[in-house]
C-alpha positions, 0 to 999 in steps of 0.5 A, a space after each residue: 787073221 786067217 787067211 782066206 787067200 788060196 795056197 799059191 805054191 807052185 811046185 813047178 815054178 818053186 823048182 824053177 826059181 831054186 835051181 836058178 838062184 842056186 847056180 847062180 851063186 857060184 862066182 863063175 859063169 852059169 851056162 843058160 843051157 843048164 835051166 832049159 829043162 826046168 824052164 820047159 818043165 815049169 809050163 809058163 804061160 808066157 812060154 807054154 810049148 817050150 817043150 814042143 819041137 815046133 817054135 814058139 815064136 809068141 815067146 821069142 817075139 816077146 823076150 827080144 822085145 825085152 833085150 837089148 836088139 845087140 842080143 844076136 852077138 851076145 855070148 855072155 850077160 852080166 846081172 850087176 847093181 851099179 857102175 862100181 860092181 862092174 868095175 870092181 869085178 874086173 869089167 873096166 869102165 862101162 862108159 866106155 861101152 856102148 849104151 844099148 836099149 829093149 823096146 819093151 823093157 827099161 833096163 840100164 845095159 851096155 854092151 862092149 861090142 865083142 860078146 859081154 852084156 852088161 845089165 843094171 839091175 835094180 832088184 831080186 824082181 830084175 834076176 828074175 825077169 831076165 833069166 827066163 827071159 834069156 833062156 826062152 829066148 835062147 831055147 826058140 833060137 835053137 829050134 829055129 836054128 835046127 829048121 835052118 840048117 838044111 836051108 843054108 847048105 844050099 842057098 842063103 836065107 837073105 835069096 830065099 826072103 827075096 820073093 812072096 814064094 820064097 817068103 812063104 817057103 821060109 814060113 814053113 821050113 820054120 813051122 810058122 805062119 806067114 803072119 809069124 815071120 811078118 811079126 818077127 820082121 817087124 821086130 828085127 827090121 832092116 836086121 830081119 836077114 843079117 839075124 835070121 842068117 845068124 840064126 841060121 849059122 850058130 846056136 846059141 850058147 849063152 852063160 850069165 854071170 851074178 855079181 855082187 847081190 847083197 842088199 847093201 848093193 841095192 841100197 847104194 843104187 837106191 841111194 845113188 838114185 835119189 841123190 841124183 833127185 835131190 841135187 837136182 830139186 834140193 826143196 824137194 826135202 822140205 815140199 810136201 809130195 804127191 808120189 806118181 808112179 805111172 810114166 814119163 809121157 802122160 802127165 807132162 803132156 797134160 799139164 806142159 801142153 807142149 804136144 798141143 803147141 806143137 801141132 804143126 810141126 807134128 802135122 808136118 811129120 805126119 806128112 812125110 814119107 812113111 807116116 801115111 796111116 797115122 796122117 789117115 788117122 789124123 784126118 779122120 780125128 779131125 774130120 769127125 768121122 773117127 771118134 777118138 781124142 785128138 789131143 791123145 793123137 798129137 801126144 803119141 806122135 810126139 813121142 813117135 817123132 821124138 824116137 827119130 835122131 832128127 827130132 832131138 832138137 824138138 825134145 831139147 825145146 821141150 826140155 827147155 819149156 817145160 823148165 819155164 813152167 817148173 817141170 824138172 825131169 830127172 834121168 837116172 844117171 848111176 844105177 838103175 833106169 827109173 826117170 824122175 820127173 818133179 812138177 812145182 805146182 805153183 809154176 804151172 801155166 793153166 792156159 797151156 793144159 790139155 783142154 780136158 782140165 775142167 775147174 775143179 768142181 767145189 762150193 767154193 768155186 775155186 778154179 786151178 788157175 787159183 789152186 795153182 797160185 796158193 799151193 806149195 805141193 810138188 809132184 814126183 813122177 816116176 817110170 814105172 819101175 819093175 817088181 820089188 824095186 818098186 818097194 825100194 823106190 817108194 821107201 827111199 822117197 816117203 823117208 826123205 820128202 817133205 810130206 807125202 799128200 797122196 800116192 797114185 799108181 798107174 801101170 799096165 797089168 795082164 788081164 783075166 777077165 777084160 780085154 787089151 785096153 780095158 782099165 782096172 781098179 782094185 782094193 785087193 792085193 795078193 803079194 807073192 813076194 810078201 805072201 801078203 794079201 792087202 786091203 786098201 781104199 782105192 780113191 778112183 772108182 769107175 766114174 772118174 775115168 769112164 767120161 775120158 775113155 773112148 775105146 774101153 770099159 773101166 771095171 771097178 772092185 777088182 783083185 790084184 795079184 803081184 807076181 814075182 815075174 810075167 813068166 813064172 806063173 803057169 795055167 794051173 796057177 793061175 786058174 786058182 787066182 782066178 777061182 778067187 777072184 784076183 783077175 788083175 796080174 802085176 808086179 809092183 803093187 803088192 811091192 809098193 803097198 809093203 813100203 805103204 805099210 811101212 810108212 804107216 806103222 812103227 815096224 817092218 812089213 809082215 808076212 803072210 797075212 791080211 793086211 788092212 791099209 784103211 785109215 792111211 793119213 794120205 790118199 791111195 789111188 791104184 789103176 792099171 790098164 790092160 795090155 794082154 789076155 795071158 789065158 788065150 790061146 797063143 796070146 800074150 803080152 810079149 807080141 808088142 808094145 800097145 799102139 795108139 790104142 793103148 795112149 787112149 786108157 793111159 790118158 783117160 787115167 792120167 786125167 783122172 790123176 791129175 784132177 784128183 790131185 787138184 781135188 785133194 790141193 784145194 781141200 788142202 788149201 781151205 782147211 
């Protein structure tokens, strides 16, 4: 079939990616120092002054976002798939390691305390996520570096932060606004003078090593995976599916309603210390003088709680309850970190849901609670996993469930044309790592998420495009996507539509063509909600995670989902 898709070669990025995958063969250490030009020259729009002498603290704020906050002491990072890999390769046993988290990226990491940075990585899309990210970040620590210098030889950072005057002088020595360094503050916390004194004393001078990257590697953290679900739900071989790929708050919240059970504890939370602008917000819900969703409130305060080490006892509760109503949660163990939840349908408590669950509406006037009682389907809900793992993940599920009913798709996306909680639908998919372009009947159309949304608009028809990694486009890239159309930027879409066709048709996914996914034997549901406008000026979605203003797009699509599988298990029901 001819294309009709624009040449999406950019030389720029191309070159970026052979340099990296080329040294990185070598079985020894690969200095990031080595990819600073090529990463500057790429002119990625996620890192578009890495040239320019001034900072670019957009780009630092959004790769520390993105490693592990041991990333200060960290001299070298080795990329590898499982706990064998690492053992194998003379790293010893990372248990004894310390566990180690990104806020804004889902990576297994370990971190042995004296310089070496363990990562899992669970696809090619993890290789080349990290190295950009490790070099703009390494690249914006030196210049900040360079700005300090001068500073430390005659006070130290920490005296100079001490004060509003010395706070705004600190701005300037690094050519940043106020505004900046409040972000960055915000970012590192009670580490903000400990680092910035790092920063001041040291260059950072990373390197990386690759471990083994062979596909059989993969397919043993795939499988690992897996296993782990099936020990866990052994019925789940036997069960017909309804695949989720969205993630690990929404809808159990909705179906357990367990943050609604738990008002009052949450309220008292709002009441200590600390939590005065979300306790304002509480009351101006209640009180009618804020529109907004209260139920959609008490779920993100249940996750804010549950991030603070008091609360572990309130998230074992949760565990417990939802066991009783058959919400199994399944966390990733021995490779990559994709958590699984699997939700036995018949199990559910229809007087515990989110009260925005209506009757499904049919001429038979089924009600859930009657849905519920006659079903035997189950749902797998997964963490929205990153780029090509996506395809490994949905492979490995669709070969070994019972029967797949219906796969639904909620993630965030870079947004072209809407704004930053705007939610999108498409039937279009540009793959870059396939260089395929899918067609495909979309299930949810603006209707059916526009009623819950408060705060945005809900654009049907759009156009996707799955990118190889958030920084490796640039302007020019991206203004010929654009000139086509495709306003909706991911990375798992195009991975999971290859492993679609797989499952409908007796051969491997092709390459580089158009590729029509009409007529699938099970429902097809895409969403994405916006989380940044990457074509504005000094703007992207590195700055932070989205707040409570983003929970108002993520469970007005969580609804839609799960009344949609209601729909589809009713008409399932009286065939």
């Amino acid at each position: 079939m001819e294309r009709t898709v624009p040449s999406t070669e950019s030389e720029e990025v191309e070159l970026y990616l052979r340099t990296y995958y080329s040294l990185l063969r070598s079985s020894a250490e690969v200095k990031i120092r080595t990819l600073e030009e090529v990463h500057g020259g790429m002119n990625s729009l996620l890192h578009p002054s890495a040239r320019d002498p001034k900072p670019d603290i957009a780009a630092f704020i959004y790769s520390l976002l993105r490693l592990p906050r041991c990333i200060p002491d960290v001299n070298l990072i080795v990329l590898g798939q499982n706990a064998e890999v690492f053992s194998t390769a003379g790293f010893g046993d990372l248990r004894t390691w310390e566990e180690v988290y990104a806020s804004a990226r889902r990576r297994r990491s370990f971190f042995d305390r004296k310089g070496t940075l363990a990562c899992f990585i669970a696809s090619r899309s993890d290789i080349d996520d990290m190295i950009p990210l490790l070099t703009a970040y390494q690249i914006e620590w030196n210049k900040l570096h360079q700005r300090l210098v001068p500073v430390t030889k005659s006070t130290s950072v920490t005296e100079l932060g001490k004060t509003i005057a010395g706070y705004s002088k600190l701005a300037n020595l690094l050519e940043i606004q106020v505004e900046d360094l409040d972000r960055l503050y915000a970012v590192w916390d009670e580490d903000f003078f400990e680092n910035l004194t790092s920063v001041a004393n040291s260059v950072c001078d990373l390197r990386i090593r690759l471990l083994s990257t062979s596909l059989s590697e993969y397919r043993r953290a795939r499988n690992a995976w897996w296993e782990n679900i099936e020990k866990t739900v052994p019925n789940i071989r036997t069960r017909p599916v309804y695949f989720v790929s969205s993630n690990t708050h929404g809808l159990v919240n909705i179906l357990s309603g367990y943050g609604l059970k738990s008002e009052v504890e949450l309220v008292k939370y709002l009441n200590r210390p600390g939590n005065a602008g979300l306790l304002n917000e509480w009351k101006d819900i209640t009180s009618g003088s804020v529109k907004s969703s209260k139920e959609n409130f008490l779920y993100y305060v249940l996750r804010k709680y549950q991030e603070n080490p008091e609360s572990r006892e309130l998230a074992q509760k949760q565990r417990v309850f939802e066991r009783e109503i058959g919400i199994t949660r399944v966390p990733s163990k021995r490779s990559f970190d994709v958590e699984a939840q699997v939700i036995d349908l018949s199990r559910l408590d229809c007087s515990l849901m989110d009260t925005r669950l209506q009757e499904v509406d049919s001429g038979n006037n089924h009600s859930i609670r009657g849905i519920l009682k006659q079903t035997n389907a189950l749902i797998l809900n997964i963490d929205y996993p990153l780029g090509l793992s996506a395809y490994d993940i949905l492979a490995e599920v669709s070969s070994n469930v019972g029967q797949i009913l219906g796969i639904y798709l909620m993630g965030k996306a870079a947004t072209l044309n809407a704004v930053v909680g705007d939610v999108m639908i498409s039937n279009v998919v540009h793959d870059e790592h396939s260089q395929n372009t899918y067609l495909f009947p979309n299930c949810f159309s603006a209707g059916d998420i526009a009623p819950e949304l408060i705060h945005g608009t809900v654009l049907d028809n759009q156009k996707i495009i799955s990118v190889q990694g958030t920084f490796l486009q640039n302007a020019r890239y991206m203004d010929v996507f654009y000139r086509e159309g495709y306003t909706v930027i991911e990375m798992e879409s195009g991975p999971y539509m290859s492993a679609i066709f797989e499952m409908v048709r007796p051969k491997r996914h092709p390459v580089n063509e158009i590729v029509n996914l009409y007529g699938l034997p099970f429902d097809l549901g895409v969403v994405h909600y916006a989380s940044d406008t990457p074509l504005g000026k000094g703007k992207n979605l590195g700055a932070g995670s989205l707040s409570y203003s983003g929970m108002d797009s993520t469970y007005a699509v969580t609804l839609a989902i799960i009344r949609r599988i209601f729909a589809q298990e009713e008409r399932r029901i009286n065939l």
